[in-house]
C-alpha positions in Angstrom: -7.9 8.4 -17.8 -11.7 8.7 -16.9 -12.0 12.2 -17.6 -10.7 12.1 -21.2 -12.9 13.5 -23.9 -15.4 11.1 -26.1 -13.3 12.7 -29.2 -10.3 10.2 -27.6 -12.2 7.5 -28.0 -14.6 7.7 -31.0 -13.8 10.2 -33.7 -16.9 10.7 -35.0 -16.1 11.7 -38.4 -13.4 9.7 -39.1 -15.5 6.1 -38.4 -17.9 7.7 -40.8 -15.0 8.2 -43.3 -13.8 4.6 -43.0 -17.5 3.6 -42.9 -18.4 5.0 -46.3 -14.7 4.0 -47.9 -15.2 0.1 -46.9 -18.8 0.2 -48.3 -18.4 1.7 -51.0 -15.4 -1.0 -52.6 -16.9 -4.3 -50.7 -15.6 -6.9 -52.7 -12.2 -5.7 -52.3 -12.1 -5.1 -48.3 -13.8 -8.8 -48.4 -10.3 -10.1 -50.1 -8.2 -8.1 -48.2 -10.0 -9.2 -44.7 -9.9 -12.8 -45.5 -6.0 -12.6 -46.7 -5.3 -10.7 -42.9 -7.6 -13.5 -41.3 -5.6 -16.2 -42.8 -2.2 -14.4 -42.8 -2.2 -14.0 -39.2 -3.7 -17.2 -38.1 -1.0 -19.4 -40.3 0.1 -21.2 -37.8 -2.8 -22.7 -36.6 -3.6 -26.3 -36.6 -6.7 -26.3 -38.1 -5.8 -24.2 -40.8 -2.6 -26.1 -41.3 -4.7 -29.7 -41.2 -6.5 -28.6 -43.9 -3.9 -28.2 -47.0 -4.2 -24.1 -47.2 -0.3 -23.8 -47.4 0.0 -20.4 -47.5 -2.8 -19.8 -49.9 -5.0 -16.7 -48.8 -7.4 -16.0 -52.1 -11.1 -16.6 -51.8 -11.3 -19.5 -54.5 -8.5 -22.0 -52.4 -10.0 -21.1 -48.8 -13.6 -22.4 -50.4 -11.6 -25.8 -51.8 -10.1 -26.6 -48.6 -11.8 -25.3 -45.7 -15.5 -27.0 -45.3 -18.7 -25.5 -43.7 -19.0 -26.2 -40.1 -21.3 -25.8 -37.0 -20.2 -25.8 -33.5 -20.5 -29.1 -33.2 -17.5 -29.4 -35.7 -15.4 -27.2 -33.5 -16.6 -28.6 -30.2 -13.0 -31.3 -30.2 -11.0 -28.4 -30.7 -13.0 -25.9 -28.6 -12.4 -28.4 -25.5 -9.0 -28.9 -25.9 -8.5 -24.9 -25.2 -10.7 -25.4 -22.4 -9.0 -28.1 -21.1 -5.3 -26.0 -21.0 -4.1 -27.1 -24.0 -2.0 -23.9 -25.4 -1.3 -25.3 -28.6 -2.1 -22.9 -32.0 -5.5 -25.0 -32.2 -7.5 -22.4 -33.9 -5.5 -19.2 -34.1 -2.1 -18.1 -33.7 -2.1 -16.7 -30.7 -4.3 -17.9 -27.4 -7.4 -17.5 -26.2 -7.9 -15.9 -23.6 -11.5 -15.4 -23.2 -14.7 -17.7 -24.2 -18.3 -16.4 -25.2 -20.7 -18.9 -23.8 -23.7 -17.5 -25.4 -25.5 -15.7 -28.3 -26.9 -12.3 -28.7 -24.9 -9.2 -27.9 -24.2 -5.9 -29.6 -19.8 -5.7 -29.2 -19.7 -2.0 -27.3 -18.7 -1.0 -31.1 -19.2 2.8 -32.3 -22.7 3.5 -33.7 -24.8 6.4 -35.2 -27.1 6.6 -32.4 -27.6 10.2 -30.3 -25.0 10.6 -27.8 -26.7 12.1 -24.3 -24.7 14.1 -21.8 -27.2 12.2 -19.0 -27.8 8.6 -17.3 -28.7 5.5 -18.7 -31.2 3.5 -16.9 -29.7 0.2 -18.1 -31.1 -3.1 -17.6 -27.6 -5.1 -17.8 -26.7 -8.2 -15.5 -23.4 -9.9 -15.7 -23.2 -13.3 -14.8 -19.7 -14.8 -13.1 -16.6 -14.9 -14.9 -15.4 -18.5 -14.3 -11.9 -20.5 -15.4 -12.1 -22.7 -17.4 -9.8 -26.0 -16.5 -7.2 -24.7 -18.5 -7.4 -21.6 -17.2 -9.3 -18.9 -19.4 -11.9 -17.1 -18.4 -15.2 -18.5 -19.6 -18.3 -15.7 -19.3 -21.3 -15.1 -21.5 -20.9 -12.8 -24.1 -22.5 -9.8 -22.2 -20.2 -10.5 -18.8 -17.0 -10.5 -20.7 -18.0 -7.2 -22.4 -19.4 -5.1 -19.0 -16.0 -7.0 -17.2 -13.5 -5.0 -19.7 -11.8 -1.6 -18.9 -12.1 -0.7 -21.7 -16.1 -0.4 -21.8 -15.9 1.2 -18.2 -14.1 4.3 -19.6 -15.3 4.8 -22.9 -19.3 4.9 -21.4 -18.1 7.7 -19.0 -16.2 9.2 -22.1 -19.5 9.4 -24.1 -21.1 10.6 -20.4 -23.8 7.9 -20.3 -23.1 5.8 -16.8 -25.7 3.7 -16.0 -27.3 5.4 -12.9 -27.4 1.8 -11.3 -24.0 0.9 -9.0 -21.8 -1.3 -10.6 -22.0 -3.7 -8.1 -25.9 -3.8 -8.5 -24.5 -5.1 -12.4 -22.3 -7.6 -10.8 -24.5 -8.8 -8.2 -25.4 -12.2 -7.4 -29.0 -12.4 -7.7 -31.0 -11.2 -10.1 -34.1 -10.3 -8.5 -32.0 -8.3 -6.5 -30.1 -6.6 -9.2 -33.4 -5.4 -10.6 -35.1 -4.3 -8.0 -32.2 -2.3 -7.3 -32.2 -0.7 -11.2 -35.2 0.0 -10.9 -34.7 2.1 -7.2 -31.7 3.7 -8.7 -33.4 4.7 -11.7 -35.6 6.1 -9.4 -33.6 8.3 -7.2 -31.9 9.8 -10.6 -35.4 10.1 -12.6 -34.4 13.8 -13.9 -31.3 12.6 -14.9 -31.9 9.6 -16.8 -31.8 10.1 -20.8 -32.2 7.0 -22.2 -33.1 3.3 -20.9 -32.0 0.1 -22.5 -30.9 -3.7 -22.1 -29.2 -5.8 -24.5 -32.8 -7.6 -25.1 -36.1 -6.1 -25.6 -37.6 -8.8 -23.1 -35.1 -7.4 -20.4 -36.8 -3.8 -20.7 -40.4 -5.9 -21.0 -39.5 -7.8 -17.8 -38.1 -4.8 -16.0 -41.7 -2.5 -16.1 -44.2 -5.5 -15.8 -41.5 -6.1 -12.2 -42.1 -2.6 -11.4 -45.8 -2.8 -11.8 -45.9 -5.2 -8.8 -43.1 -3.6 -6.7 -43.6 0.4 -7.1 -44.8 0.8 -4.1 -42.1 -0.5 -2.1 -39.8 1.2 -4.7 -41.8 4.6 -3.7 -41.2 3.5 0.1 -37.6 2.9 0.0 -37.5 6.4 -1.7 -39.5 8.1 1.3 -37.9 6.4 4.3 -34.5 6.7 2.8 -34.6 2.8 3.4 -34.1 -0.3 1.7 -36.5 -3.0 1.7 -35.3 -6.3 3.6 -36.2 -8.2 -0.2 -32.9 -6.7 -1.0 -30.8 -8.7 1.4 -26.5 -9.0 -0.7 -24.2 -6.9 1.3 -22.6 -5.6 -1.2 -26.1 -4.2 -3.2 -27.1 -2.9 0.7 -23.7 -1.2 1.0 -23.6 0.1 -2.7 -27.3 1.3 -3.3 -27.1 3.1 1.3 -24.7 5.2 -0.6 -27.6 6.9 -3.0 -30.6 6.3 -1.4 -31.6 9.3 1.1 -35.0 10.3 2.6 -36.5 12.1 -0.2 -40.5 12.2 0.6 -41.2 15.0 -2.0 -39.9 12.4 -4.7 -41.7 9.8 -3.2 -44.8 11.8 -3.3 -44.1 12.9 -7.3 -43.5 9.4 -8.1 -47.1 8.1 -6.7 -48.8 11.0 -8.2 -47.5 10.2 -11.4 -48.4 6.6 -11.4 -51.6 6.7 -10.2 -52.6 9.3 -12.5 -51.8 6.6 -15.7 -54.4 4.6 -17.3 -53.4 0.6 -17.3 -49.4 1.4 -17.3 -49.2 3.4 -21.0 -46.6 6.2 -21.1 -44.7 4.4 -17.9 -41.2 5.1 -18.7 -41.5 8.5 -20.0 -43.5 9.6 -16.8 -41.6 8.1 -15.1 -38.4 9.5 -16.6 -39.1 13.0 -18.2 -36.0 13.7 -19.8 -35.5 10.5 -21.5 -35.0 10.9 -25.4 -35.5 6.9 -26.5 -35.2 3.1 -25.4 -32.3 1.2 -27.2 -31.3 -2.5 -27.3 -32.3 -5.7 -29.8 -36.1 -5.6 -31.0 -35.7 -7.4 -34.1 -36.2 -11.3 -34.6 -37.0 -13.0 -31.4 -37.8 -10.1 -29.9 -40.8 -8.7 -32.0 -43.1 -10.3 -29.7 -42.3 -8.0 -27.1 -42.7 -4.7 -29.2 -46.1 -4.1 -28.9 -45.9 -4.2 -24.6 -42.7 -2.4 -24.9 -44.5 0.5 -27.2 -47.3 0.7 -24.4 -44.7 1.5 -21.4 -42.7 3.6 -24.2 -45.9 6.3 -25.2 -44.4 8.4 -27.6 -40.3 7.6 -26.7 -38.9 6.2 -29.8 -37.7 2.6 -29.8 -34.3 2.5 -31.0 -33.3 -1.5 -32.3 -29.3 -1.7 -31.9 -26.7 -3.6 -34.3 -26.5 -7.4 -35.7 -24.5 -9.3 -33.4 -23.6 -12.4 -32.4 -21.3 -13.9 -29.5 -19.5 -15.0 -32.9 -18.8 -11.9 -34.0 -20.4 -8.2 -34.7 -22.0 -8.6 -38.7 -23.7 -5.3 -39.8 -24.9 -1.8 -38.6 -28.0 -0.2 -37.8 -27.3 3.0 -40.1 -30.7 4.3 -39.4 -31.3 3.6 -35.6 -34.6 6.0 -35.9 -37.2 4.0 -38.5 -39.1 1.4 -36.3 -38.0 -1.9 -35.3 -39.7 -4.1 -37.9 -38.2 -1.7 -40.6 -34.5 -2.1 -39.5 -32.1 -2.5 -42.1 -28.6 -3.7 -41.2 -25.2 -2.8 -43.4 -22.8 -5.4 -43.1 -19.5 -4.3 -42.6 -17.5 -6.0 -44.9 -14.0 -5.2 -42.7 -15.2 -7.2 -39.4 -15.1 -10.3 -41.1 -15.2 -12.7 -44.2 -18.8 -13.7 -45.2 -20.7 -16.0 -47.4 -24.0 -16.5 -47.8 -25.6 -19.7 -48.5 -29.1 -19.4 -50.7 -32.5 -20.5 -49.1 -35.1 -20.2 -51.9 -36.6 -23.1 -53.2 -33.9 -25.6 -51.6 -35.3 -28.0 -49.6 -32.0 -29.5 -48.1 -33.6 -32.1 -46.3 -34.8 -33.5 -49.6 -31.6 -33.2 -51.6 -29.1 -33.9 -49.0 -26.9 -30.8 -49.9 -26.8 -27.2 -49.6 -26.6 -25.2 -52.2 -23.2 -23.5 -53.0 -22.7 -20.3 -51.1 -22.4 -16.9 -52.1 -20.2 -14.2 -51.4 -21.0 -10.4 -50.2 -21.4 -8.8 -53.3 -22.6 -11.7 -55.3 -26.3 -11.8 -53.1 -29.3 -11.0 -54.6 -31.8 -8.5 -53.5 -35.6 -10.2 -52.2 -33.5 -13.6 -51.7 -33.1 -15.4 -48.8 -29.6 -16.7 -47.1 -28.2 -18.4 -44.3 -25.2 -16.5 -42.8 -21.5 -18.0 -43.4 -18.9 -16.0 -41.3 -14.9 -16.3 -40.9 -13.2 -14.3 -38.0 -10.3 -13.4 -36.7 -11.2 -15.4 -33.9 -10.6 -18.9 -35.1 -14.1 -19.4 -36.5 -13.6 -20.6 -40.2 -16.8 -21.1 -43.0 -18.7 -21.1 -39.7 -22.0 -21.7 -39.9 -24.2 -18.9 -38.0 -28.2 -20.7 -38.3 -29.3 -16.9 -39.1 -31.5 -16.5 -42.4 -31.3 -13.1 -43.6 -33.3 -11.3 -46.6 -31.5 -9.3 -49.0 -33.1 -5.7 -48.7 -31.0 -3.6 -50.8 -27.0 -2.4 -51.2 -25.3 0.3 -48.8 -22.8 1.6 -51.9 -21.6 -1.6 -52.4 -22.3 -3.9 -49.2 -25.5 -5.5 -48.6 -28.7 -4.3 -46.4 -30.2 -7.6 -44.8 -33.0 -8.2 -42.6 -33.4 -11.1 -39.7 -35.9 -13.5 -40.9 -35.8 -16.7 -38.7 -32.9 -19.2 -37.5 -32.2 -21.7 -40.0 -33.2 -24.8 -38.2 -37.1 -25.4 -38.6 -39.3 -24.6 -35.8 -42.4 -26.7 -35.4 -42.6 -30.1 -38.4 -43.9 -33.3 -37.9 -43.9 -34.3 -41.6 -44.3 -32.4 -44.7 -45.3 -29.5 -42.5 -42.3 -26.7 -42.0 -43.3 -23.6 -39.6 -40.8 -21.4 -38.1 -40.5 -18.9 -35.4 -41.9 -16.2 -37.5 -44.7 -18.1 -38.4 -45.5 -19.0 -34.8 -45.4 -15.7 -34.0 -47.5 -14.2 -36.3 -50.4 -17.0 -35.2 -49.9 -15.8 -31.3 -50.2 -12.1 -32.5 -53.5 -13.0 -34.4 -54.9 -15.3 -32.3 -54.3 -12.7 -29.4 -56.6 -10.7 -30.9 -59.6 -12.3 -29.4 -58.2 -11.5 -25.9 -57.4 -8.2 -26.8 -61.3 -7.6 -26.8 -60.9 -8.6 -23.0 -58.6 -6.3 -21.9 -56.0 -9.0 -21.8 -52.3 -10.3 -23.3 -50.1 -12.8 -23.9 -47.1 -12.7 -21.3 -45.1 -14.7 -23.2 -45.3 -18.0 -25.0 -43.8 -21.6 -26.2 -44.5 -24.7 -28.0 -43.6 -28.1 -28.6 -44.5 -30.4 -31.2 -46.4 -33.8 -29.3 -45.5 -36.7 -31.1 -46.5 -39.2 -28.4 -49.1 -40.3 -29.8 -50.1 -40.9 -33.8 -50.7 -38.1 -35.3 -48.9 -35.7 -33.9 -49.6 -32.7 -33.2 -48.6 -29.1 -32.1 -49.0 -27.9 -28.7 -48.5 -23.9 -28.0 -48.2 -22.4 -24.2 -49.6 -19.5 -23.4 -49.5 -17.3 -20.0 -51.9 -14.9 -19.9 -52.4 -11.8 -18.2 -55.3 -12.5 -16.6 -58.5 -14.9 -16.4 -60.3 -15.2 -19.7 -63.3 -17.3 -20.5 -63.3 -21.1 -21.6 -65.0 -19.6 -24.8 -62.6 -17.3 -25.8 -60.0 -19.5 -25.3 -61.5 -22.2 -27.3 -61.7 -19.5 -30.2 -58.1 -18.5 -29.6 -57.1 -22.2 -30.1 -59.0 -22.2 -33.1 -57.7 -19.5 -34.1 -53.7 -20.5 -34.0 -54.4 -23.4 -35.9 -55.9 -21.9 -38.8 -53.3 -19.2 -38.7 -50.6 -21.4 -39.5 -50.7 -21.2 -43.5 -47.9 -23.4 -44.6 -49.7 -25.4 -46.9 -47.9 -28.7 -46.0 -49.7 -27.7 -42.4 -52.8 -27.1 -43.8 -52.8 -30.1 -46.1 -51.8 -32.6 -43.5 -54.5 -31.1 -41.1 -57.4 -31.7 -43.5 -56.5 -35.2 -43.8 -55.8 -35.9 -40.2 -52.0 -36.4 -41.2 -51.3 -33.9 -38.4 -53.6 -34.0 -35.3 -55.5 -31.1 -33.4 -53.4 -28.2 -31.9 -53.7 -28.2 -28.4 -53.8 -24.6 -26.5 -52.5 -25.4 -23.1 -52.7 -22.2 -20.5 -49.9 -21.9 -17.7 -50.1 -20.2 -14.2 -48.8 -16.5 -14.0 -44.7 -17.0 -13.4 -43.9 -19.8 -15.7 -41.9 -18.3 -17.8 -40.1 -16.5 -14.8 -39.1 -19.8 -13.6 -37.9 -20.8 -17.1 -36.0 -17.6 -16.6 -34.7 -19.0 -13.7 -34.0 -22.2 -14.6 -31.5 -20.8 -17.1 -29.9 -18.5 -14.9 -29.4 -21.4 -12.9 -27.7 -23.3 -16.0 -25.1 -19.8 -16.2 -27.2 -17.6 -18.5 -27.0 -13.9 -17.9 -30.6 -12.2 -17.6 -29.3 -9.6 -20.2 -28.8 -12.2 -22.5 -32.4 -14.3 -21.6 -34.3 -15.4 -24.8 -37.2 -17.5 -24.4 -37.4 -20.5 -26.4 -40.2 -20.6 -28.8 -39.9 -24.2 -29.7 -38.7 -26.5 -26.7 -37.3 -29.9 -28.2 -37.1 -33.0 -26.5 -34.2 -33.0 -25.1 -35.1 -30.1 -22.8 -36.8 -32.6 -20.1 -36.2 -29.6 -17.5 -37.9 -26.7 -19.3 -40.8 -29.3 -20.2 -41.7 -30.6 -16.9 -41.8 -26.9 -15.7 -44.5 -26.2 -18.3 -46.3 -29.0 -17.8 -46.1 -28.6 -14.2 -48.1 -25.5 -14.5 -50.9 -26.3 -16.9 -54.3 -24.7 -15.6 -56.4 -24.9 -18.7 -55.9 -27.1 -21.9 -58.1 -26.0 -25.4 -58.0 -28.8 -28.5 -58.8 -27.3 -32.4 -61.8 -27.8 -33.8 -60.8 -26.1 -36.5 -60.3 -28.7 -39.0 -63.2 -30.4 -38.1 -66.0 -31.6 -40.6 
């Protein structure tokens, strides 16, 4: 079964065919997938509560079925995790639950197939039952756990080079040190490296540049270091690792000959033709690091996804990251789109109607409505997306932010986007220093009257109390909203506050989730950390070493 071809798995030309005959008559496939959605989930008692009876046309499904979060579903959610085996949501049980966001669905894409190894960056958490029995997992762990993926990534002759028990293993620090080593020992071979997340990849290189020469050790002495201490990873990884001084000896060579880490991964890995995995939305931040280990390797940003379900497809995995264009595939699923332009919702109390596929304009702005075979129904996703253009007849989108507002105390409204483009300017300044921004949060502070924003920085090294000052500054004129602005000049929003955190923070935020469940390979960090996060909090505050307040709005 291993050895069959890729052609038994993926006809290539034929999920182009289908591709271009479901794009090109949208409106259509959308009718026909909601009909088969409904049709086969009849029986379910959601469906049924809600008056359908029978009725599968676009127009009846919008009457009777309402717009929901998870929140909505959460009652009927638990009752399948409790062992109720009921039609709740579909027709047929559940079997499996998606505890998290943020995965490409081991779909086919148009990306270059390699006959090589991937150096991948992928962690699976544990598989757990649920009370009623089905087995709960994040997104990413239920997709590396299934056969099915096994076989058809040996089809298309791109293992990871890393033993799969170094994917499985229990500790994460473990697991990566031990990527990293394999990748190591099959350097010639490896073609591409990826992760689900940019950040993973990030992570991964800024680990190596502490570690190498342990890595370069282990590869000499044909030994593993005792950080590595899982039976299972020493038993697995005993299996490659040999004596290899020669390697160890090409390996230091080549490092020491770079100049501050640029052009890491393809030194490191001759033969490898790109990077691959999701560097759009929250993970723009990390593109400019990721460019500096990547030299001149393209960066290839995968497909729109969602635990929820798969949306569109990257047609064009080659332009650059921030150009991406995704085609939504109008057969996975029945969507709607709900307009964003010039509704303030918190205002009027309503939402406008929605929209469907083909009925979106081009430069507008939606939140994402989807319907799956999976029980989800008018499902409200929190993804804005802008309108770029038509694939034949199904729209190109691009991520903008999540629909829930970011940073507001008032009349102010700033989103992730917006944050980030402050952090990228105000980084500047330490740019001039040789220095970066690790990674980054923020908080709005409404403990006292006004409030006020506070943003977190690590930093990758020790900058001056002047510079920072100026990179406070900085952020706080860079947010432009002008109900920001406004409420600043009249003190109706106080200072922003800089507040600088010890190197590792946001590795033990990292951890802190892992601890929670999260898989590393799904890890995003939160840009704006709410109230109820006491945990997350008290670990930044914990590790304040510097704090900066604005002067920019001063008289």
């Amino acid at each position: 079964m291993l050895e069959r071809r890729v052609e038994d798995f993926i006809n290539m030309e034929k999920v182009i065919e289908e591709f271009e005959a479901v794009t090109k008559d949208a409106g259509r496939v959308q009718i026909e997938t909601l009909r088969r959605i409904l049709e086969d989930n009849s029986e379910a008692e959601y469906l049924q509560s809600l008056g359908l009876n029978g009725r599968t046309d676009p127009q009846s499904f919008k009457n009777c079925v309402p717009l929901v979060t998870h929140k909505d579903l959460e009652p009927y959610i638990n009752r399948m995790i409790d062992g109720d085996l009921s039609s709740i949501l579909t027709s047929n049980p559940i079997t499996t639950m998606s505890l998290s966001s943020g995965t490409t669905q081991g779909k086919p894409k148009e990306f270059p197939i390699t006959s090589g190894k991937a150096l991948s960056f992928i962690y699976s958490s544990k598989q757990f039952k649920t009370k009623g029995g089905l087995a709960a997992g994040t997104a990413t762990t239920n997709l590396f756990r299934d056969s099915r993926y096994i076989q058809e990534m040996q089809a298309l002759k791109s293992q990871c080079c890393s033993p799969e028990e170094v994917i499985f293993g229990p500790d994460f620090h473990q697991s990566l040190y031990c990527h990293l080593l394999s990748g190591l020992i099959f350097c010639d071979e490896v073609q591409l490296v990826s992760s689900t997340f940019a950040h993973s990849i990030v992570h991964a290189f800024r680990t190596f540049e502490q570690l190498w020469e342990d890595l370069v050790a282990d590869i000499r002495d044909g030994v593993l270091t005792d950080r590595v201490t899982v039976p299972s990873l020493r038993n697995a990884m005993s299996k490659i690792l040999k004596p290899d001084p020669d390697l160890a000896n090409i390996i230091k060579t080549k490092i020491m000959g770079l100049s501050n880490w640029y052009g890491l991964i393809p030194e490191l890995f001759p033969n490898a033709k790109y990077v691959y995995g999701i560097m759009t939305g929250s993970m723009e931040p990390y593109l400019k690091k990721l460019r500096h280990y990547a030299g001149d390797l393209p960066l290839l940003t995968s497909d729109y996804g969602s635990s929820e379900g798969w949306i569109a497809t990257n047609v064009n995995p080659t332009l650059p990251p921030e150009s991406a264009l995704y085609t939504v595939l109008p057969q996975i699923g029945y969507f709607e789109f709900i307009p964003q332009n010039n509704v303030d919702s918190s205002f009027i109390g309503v939402d406008p109607e929605p929209v469907g596929l083909t009925q979106v304009k081009i430069g507008e702005e939606y939140e994402i409505v989807i319907t799956t075979p999976a029980g989800l129904y008018r499902y409200r996703l929190g993804d804005v997306v802008k309108i770029m253009g038509f694939y034949n007849s199904t729209p190109q989108l691009k991520f903008v932010r999540r629909s829930n507002l970011l940073l507001t105390i008032n009349i102010d409204k700033n989103t992730e986007k917006d944050l980030q483009l402050a952090v990228e300017e105000a980084s500047k300044l330490l740019a001039e220093e040789k220095l970066e921004v690790v990674d980054y949060t923020s908080y709005v502070d409404v403990s006292q009257d006004p409030g006020h924003y506070v943003i977190i920085w690590e930093i990758s090294g020790e900058s001056s109390e002047e510079v920072l000052g100026e990179c406070c500054n900085c952020l706080d004129k860079s947010f432009v909203d002008a109900g920001y602005t406004s409420s600043r000049k009249v003190n109706g929003i106080g200072a922003l506050e800089l507040r600088v955190v010890r190197r590792g923070t946001f590795q033990k935020i990292l951890e802190h989730y892992i601890g929670l469940g999260s898989a590393v390979s799904q890890f995003k960090t939160p840009r704006c950390v709410g109230s109820n996060n006491a945990k997350v909090l008290q670990i930044l505050n914990e590790n304040v070493v510097n704090k900066y307040i604005s002067s920019a709005f001063n008289n």
